[in-house]
C-alpha positions as CSV (number, residue, x, y, z in Angstrom):
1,X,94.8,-78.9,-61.0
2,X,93.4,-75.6,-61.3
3,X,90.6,-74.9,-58.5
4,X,87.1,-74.2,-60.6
5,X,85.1,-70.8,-59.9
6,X,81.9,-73.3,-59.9
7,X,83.2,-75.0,-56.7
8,X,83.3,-72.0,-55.1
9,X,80.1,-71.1,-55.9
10,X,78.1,-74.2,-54.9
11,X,79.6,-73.5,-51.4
12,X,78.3,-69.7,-51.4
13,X,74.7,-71.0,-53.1
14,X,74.5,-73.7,-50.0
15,X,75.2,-71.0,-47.5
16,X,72.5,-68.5,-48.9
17,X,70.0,-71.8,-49.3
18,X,70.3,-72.0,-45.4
19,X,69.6,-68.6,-44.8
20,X,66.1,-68.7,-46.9
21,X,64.7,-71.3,-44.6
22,X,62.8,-70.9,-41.6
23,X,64.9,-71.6,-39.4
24,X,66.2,-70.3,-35.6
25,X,69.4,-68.0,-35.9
26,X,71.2,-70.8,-34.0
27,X,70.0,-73.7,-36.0
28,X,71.3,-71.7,-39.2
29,X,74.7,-71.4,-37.6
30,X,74.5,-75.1,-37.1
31,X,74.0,-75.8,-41.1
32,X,76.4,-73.4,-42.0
33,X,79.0,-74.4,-40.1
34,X,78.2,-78.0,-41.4
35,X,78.3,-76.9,-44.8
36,X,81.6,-75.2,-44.5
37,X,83.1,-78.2,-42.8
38,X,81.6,-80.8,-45.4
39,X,82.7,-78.3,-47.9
40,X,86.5,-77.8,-46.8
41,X,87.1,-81.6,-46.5
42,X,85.5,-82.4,-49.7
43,X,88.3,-80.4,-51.5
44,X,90.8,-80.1,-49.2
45,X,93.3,-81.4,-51.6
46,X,92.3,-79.3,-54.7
47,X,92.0,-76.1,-52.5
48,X,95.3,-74.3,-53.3
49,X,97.5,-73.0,-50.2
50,X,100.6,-71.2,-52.1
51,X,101.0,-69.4,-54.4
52,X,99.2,-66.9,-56.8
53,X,96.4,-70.1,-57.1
54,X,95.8,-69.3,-52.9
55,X,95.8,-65.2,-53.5
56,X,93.3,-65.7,-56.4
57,X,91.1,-68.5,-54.1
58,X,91.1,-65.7,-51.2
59,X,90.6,-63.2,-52.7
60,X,87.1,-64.3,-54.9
61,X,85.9,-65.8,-51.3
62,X,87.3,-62.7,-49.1
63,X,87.0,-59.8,-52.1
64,X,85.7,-57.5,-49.0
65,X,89.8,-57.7,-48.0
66,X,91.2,-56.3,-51.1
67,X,90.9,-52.7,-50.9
68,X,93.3,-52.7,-53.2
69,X,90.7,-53.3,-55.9
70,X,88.5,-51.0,-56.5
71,X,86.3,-51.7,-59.5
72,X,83.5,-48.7,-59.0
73,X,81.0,-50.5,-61.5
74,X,77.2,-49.4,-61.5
75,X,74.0,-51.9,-61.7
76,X,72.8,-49.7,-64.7
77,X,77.3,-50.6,-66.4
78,X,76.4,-54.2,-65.4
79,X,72.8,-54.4,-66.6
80,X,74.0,-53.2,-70.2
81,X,77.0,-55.9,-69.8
82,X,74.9,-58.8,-69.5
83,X,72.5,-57.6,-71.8
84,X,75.0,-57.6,-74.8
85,X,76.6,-61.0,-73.1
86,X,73.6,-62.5,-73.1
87,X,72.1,-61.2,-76.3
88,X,68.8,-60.1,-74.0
89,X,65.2,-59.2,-76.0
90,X,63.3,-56.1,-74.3
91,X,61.3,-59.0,-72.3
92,X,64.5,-60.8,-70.9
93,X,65.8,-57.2,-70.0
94,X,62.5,-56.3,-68.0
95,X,63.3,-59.4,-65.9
96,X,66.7,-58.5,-65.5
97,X,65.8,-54.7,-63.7
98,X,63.2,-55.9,-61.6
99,X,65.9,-55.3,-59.1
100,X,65.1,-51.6,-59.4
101,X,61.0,-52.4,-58.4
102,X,59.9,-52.0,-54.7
103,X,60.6,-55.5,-52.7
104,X,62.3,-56.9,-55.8
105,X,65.2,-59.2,-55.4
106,X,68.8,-58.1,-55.3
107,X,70.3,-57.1,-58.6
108,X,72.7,-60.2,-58.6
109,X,69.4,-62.2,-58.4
110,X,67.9,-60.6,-61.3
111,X,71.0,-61.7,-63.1
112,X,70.7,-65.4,-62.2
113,X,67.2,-65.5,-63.2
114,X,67.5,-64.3,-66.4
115,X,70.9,-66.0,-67.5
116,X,69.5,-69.4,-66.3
117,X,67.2,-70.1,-69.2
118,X,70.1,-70.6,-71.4
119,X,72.2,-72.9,-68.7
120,X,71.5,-76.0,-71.2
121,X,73.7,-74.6,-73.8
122,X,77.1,-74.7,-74.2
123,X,79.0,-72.1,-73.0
124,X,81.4,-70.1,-74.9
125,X,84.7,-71.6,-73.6
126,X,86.0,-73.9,-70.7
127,X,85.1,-73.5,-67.2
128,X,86.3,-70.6,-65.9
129,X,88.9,-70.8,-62.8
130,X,89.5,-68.7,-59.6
131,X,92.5,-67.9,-60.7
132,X,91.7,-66.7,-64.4
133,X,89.0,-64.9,-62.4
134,X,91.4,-63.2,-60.2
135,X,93.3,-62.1,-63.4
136,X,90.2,-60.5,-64.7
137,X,89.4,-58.8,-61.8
138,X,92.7,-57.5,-61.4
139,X,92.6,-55.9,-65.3
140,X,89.0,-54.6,-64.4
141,X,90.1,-52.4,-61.4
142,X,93.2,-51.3,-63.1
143,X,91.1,-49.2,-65.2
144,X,89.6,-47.4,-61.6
145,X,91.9,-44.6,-60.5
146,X,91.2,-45.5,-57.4
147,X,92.6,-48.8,-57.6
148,X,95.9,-48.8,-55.8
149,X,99.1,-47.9,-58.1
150,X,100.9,-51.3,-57.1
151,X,98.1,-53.2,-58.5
152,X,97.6,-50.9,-61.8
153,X,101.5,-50.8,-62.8
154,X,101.4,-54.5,-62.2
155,X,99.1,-55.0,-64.2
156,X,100.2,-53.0,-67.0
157,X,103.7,-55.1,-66.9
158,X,101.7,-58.1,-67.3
159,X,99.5,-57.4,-69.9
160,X,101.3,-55.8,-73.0
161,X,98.0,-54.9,-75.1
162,X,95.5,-54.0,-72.4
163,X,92.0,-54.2,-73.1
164,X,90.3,-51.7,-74.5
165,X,87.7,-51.3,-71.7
166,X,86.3,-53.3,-68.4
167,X,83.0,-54.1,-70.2
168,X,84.5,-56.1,-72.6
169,X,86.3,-58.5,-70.5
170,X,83.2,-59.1,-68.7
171,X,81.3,-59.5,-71.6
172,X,83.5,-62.4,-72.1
173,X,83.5,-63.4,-69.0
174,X,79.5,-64.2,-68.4
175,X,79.3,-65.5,-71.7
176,X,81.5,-68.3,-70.1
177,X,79.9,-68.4,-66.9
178,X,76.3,-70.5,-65.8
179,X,73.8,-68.4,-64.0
180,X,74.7,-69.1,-60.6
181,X,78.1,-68.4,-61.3
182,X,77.1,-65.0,-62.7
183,X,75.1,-64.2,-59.8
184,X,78.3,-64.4,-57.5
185,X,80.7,-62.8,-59.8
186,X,78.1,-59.9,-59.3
187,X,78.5,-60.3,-56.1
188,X,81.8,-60.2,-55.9
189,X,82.3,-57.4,-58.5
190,X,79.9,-55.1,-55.4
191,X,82.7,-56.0,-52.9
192,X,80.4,-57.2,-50.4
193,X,81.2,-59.8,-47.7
194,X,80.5,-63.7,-48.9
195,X,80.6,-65.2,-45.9
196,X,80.7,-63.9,-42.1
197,X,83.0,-66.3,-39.9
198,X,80.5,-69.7,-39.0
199,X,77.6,-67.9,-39.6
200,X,76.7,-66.5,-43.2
201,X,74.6,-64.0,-44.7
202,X,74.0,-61.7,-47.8
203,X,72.4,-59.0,-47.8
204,X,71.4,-55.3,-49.8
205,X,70.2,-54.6,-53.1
């Protein structure tokens, strides 16, 4: 059975949760390494070990490790992305860049805040997957130049009509995808590390 992005997710959320409390460095270590643990046997038989399921699973909790994929996508690119995804008024898109204010939360932040007044509608289409995520990715930094040749020629083999542009496959993407999904799929998108061995933290703008 395909392994669901929204699994992966509630393990990242629990491990930032953690790290908002007031807690002693050490006793945050402890909950995250309980989370992990509780985490990894809870799925253990749905988390895929071969296979392109296991590259895609890696590489949406690890996407630090894929230099290969270089995506070279702004804040302002992604602020106009989920504003057309999300059909967002001038008030909903004044929420969304107070990123950009002094003290303001991350931009990823922004993104869940805003996208989670409509998390009691349907979405438009099934849950997504890690490894229909992984695909996506992949077609998004094939259109970066930087992006290594391996990874843009294979791509272009496997998708006979390539989109037309990166924005719209993640316009379709968030409009499949909750708020806290979204926020980690920004995440994600920034290439910054998830999770940091036992001990996790997120952090920058």
């Amino acid at each position: 059975m395909p392994f669901l992005l929204h699994l992966l997710c509630e393990l990242l959320s629990e491990l930032e949760r953690n790290h908002t409390r007031s807690f002693s460095i050490q006793k945050t270590q402890d909950f995250d390494v309980r989370s992990l643990v509780g985490w990894f046997d809870k799925h253990d038989t749905a988390i895929p070990r071969l296979g392109s399921e296991a590259v895609a699973f890696l590489s949406c909790l690890f996407p630090e490790r894929r230099p290969d994929r270089v995506f070279g996508l702004s804040k302002i690119q992604l602020e106009r992305i989920v504003q057309q995804a999300q059909c967002l008024g001038s008030s909903r898109m004044k929420e969304l860049q107070i990123w950009q204010t002094r003290n303001g939360p991350d931009f990823a932040t922004c993104v869940e805040r805003v996208m989670a007044i409509t998390d009691c509608e349907p979405r438009m289409g099934p849950k997504v997957t890690l490894q229909e995520l992984d695909d996506v990715l992949d077609r998004i930094a094939a259109f970066s130049p930087f992006s290594s040749a391996d990874l843009r020629e294979e791509t272009e083999r496997k998708y006979r009509q390539p989109c037309s542009s990166s924005d719209d496959l993640l316009i379709r993407l968030f409009r499949r995808l909750n708020s806290f999904e979204a926020k980690w799929l920004v995440r994600m998108l920034s290439k910054r590390q998830l999770i940091y061995g036992p001990n996790h933290f997120y952090g920058g703008r």
